[in-house]
Structure formats: structure tokens, C-alpha cells
C-alpha positions as CSV (number, residue, x, y, z in Angstrom):
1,X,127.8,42.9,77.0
2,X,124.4,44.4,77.4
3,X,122.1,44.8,75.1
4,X,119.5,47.9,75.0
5,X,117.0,49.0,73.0
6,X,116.6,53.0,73.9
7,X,117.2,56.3,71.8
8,X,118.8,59.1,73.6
9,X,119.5,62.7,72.4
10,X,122.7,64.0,72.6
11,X,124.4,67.4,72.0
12,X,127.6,67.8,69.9
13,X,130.0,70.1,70.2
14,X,128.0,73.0,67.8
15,X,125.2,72.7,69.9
16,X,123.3,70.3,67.5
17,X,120.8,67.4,69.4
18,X,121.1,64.2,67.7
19,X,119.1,61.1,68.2
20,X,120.7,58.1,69.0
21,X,120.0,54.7,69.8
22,X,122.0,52.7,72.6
23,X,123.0,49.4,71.0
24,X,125.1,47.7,73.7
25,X,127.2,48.3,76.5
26,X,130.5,46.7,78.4
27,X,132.5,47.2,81.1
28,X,136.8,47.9,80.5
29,X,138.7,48.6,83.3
30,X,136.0,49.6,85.4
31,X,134.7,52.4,83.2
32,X,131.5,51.5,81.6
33,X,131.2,52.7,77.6
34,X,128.2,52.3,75.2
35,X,127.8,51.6,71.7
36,X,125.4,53.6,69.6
37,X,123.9,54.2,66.1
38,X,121.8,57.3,64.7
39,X,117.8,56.7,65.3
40,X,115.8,56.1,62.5
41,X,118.2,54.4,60.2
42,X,117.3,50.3,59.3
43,X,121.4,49.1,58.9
44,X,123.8,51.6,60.1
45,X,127.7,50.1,58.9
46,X,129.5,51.8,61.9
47,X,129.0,52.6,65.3
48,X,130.3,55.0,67.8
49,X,131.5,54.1,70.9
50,X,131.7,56.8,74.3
51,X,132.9,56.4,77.7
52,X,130.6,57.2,80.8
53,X,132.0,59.6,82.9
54,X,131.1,62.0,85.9
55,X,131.7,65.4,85.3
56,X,129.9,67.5,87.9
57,X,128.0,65.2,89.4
58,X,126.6,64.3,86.6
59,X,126.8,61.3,84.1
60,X,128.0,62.1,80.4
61,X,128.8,60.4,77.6
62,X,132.3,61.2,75.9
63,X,134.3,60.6,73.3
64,X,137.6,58.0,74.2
65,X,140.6,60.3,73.3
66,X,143.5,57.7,74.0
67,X,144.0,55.3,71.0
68,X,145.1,52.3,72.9
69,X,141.7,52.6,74.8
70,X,139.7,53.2,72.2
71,X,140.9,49.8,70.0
72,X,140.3,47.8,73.1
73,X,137.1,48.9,73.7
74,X,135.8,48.6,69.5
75,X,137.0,45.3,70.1
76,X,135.1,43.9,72.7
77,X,132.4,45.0,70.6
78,X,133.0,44.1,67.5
79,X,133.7,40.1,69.0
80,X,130.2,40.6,71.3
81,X,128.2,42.4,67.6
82,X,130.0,38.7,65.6
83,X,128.5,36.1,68.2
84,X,125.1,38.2,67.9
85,X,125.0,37.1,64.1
């Protein structure tokens, strides 16, 4: 896993920009996904995880609709967050 130090603005689905800071990174099946927190807090509990993808032309960062995916990916992080303790 990579780790990053690097806030980045995104826009949910109302339209809404929210700051948020890129904690780590890995690669699952060839797609890359990225673990973030919101900016500006000192111990966030949770992440969220999203998926790179190409839409366009252009990279974006999604949300991981299928389950199965989604557990796999949390827990590559999570194990990757323990060792960092």
C-alpha cells in the first residue's frame, strides 16, 4: 500500500465539494482504489474507500457498488492501517 499525504476536493452527488485527504492506496485486481478521510479532522474512526476509474477520458473516483468487492478491498486496508500501528 501507498501512503499519501494530499487533500483533494471532491463533488457528491448534490453538488456539494468536500475536502478530503488521501490516506493510502492499493492495487486489487488491477484497479487501483484509495482510502480517504474528511480534511481538517485530528482522528477520523472510519474511512471511505473509492475505485479509480476512466470515464471519458478522464480519471474519477467512485464509489465500489459490488459487496464482494468492496469487503476485499476494506480489507487490504484495514490489515495495511494494523501493521502501521
Amino acid at each position: 500500500m501507498e501512503e499519501f499525504d494530499s487533500i483533494i476536493t471532491l463533488t457528491d452527488e448534490n453538488g456539494d465539494d468536500i475536502d478530503m485527504e488521501i490516506i493510502g492506496s492499493c492495487e486489487y485486481k488491477g484497479a487501483e482504489y484509495f482510502a480517504l478521510i474528511p480534511a481538517n479532522v485530528d482522528e477520523a474512526e472510519e474511512y471511505v474507500l473509492l475505485k479509480l476509474v476512466i470515464e471519458d477520458g478522464e480519471e474519477c473516483l467512485v464509489s465500489i457498488e459490488d459487496d464482494k468487492e468492496f469487503y476485499a478491498v476494506a480489507d487490504l486496508f484495514d490489515k495495511s492501517f494494523e501493521e502501521l500501528s
